[in-house]
N, C-alpha and C positions, 0 to 999 in steps of 0.2 A: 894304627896309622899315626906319621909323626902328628902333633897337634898343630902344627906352624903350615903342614900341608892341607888340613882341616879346614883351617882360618881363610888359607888362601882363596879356596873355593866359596863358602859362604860369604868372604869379602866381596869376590865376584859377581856373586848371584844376588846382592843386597846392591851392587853399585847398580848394577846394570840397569833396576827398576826405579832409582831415584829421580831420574830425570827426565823419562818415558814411562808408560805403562805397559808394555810388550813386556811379557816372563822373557828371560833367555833360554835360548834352546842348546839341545847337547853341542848342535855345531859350533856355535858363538861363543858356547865355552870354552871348546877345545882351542879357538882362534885366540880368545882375550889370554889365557894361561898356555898357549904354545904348546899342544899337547895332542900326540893326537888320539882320534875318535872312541879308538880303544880302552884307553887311558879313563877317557873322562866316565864312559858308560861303567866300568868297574866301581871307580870311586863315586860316583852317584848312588851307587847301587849299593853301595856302603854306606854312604850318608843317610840314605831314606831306611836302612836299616837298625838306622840307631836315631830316626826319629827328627832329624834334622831336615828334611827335605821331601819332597812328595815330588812323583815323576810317571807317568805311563812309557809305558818303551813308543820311542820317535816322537815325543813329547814334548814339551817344556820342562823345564824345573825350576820351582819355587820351595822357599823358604816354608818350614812352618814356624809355628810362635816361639819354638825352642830355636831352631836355625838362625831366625829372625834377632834373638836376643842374643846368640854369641856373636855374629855378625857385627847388632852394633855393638856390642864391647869392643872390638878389634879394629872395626872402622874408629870409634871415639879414640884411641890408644894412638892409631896409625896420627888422625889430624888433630889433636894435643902435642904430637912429637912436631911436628909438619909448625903448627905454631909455634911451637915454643924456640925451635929453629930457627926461625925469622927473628921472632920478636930478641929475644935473648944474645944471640950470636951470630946475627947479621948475614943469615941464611938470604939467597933470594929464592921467590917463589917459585923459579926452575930448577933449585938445587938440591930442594927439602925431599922427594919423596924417594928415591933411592934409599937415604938416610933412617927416614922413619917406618920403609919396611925391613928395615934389621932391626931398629931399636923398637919396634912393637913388640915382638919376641922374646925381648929379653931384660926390659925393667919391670918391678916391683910395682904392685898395688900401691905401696907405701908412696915409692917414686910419680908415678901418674897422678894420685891425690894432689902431693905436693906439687906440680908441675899446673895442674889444672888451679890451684887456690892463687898458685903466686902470679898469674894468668889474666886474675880475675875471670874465671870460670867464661872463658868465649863460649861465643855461641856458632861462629864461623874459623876455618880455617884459611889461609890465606889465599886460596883459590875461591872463594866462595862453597864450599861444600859445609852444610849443616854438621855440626858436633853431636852425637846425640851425648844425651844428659847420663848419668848415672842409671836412669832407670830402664836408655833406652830411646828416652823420646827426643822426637827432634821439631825441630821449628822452623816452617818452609815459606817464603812465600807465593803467593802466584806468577808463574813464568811463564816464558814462549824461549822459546831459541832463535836467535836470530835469523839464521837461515829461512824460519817457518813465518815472522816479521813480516808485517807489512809495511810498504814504503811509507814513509811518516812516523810508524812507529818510536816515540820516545820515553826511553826506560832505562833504569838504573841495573849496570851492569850486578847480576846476583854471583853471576859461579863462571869461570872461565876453566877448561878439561886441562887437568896436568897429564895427558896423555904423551904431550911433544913439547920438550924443553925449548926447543928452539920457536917455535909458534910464541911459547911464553915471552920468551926475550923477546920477540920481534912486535908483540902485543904492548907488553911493558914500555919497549922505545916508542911507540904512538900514541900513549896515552891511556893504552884501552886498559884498566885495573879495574878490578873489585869496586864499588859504590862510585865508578864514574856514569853519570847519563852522557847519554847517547842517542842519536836519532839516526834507524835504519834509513841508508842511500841508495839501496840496490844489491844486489848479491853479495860485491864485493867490497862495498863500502859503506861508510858513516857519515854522520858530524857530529863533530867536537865545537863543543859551543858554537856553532853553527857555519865551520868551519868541515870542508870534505876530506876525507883523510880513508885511503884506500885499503883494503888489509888487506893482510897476507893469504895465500892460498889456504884451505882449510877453515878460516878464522869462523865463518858462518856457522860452522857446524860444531864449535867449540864455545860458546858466548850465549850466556842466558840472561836475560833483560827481564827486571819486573812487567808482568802482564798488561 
């Protein structure tokens, strides 16, 4: 099996638990990786073959400690590039990941060191998503998601989903980034310094706020 196809799936199956604790199921995978059902039950069944995954058929699938560790390798690789994007050549945070899922693949250890040193070794990527470290580990704090917020609720925006470029722009024009607080207003809205400011469709269920 290519190794970049490997990646993608264990990327997957590591994203999916970071910000919920539901395993993903075959079906969610075939959704997230556009694939269908067939597909995904072969290559599962591949993976847990070589020790990378655990699955009962109509199941869930989870990572094991091996899976778990190439994952974050590939995730850390993917948001190093995703940073260094921004930081360095003036990427914005709806532009980077397209980018840094070709250049995961195909830079040097050597490259990644250097890129993560000159960096000063982040701890976040420019959506809020956790870096895990060299060895793997990563550093979270406690969250809720806005949508799940209670009214009143005021907290420091942690991770906003690079799922939809365009949610991003239209996030980024209201203010709502990475380490802004915020107080939930209702499904659809906020305040900004104490100021209501509506979001966009979707925005709920993309936007995590310390706990």
């Amino acid at each position: 099996m290519p190794s970049a196809a490997i990646d993608d799936y264990l990327k997957t199956i590591y994203h999916h638990t970071e910000w919920q604790t539901a395993p993903i199921t075959p079906s969610q995978l075939a959704a997230e990786l556009g694939l269908a059902p067939s597909s995904i039950t072969e290559m599962v069944q591949k993976l847990a073959a070589q020790g990378l995954v655990t699955h009962r058929p109509y199941g869930p699938v989870s990572l094991t400690a091996d899976g778990e560790a190439r994952a974050a390798a590939i995730i850390r690789r993917h948001r190093l590039i995703e940073t260094w994007l921004v930081r360095e050549f003036g990427y914005a945070w709806d532009e980077v990941h397209d980018e840094a899922e070709v250049l995961e693949h195909t830079i040097s250890d050597r490259l990644l060191a250097g890129i993560d040193e000159r960096l000063g070794h982040p701890r976040f990527d420019p959506h809020g998503d956790a870096i895990p470290d060299a060895a793997g580990v990563v550093d979270r704090e406690a969250f809720v998601l806005l949508g799940q917020a209670h009214v009143g609720h005021t907290g420091r925006v942690l991770r906003v989903s690079d799922r939809d470029p365009a949610l991003l722009r239209a996030l980024d024009a209201a203010g709502v980034v990475v380490g802004r607080s915020l107080t939930a207003a209702g499904r659809d809205a906020v305040r900004l310094d104490g100021d209501p400011v509506a979001l966009p469709a979707g925005a709920a269920e993309a936007i995590w706020l310390t706990a």
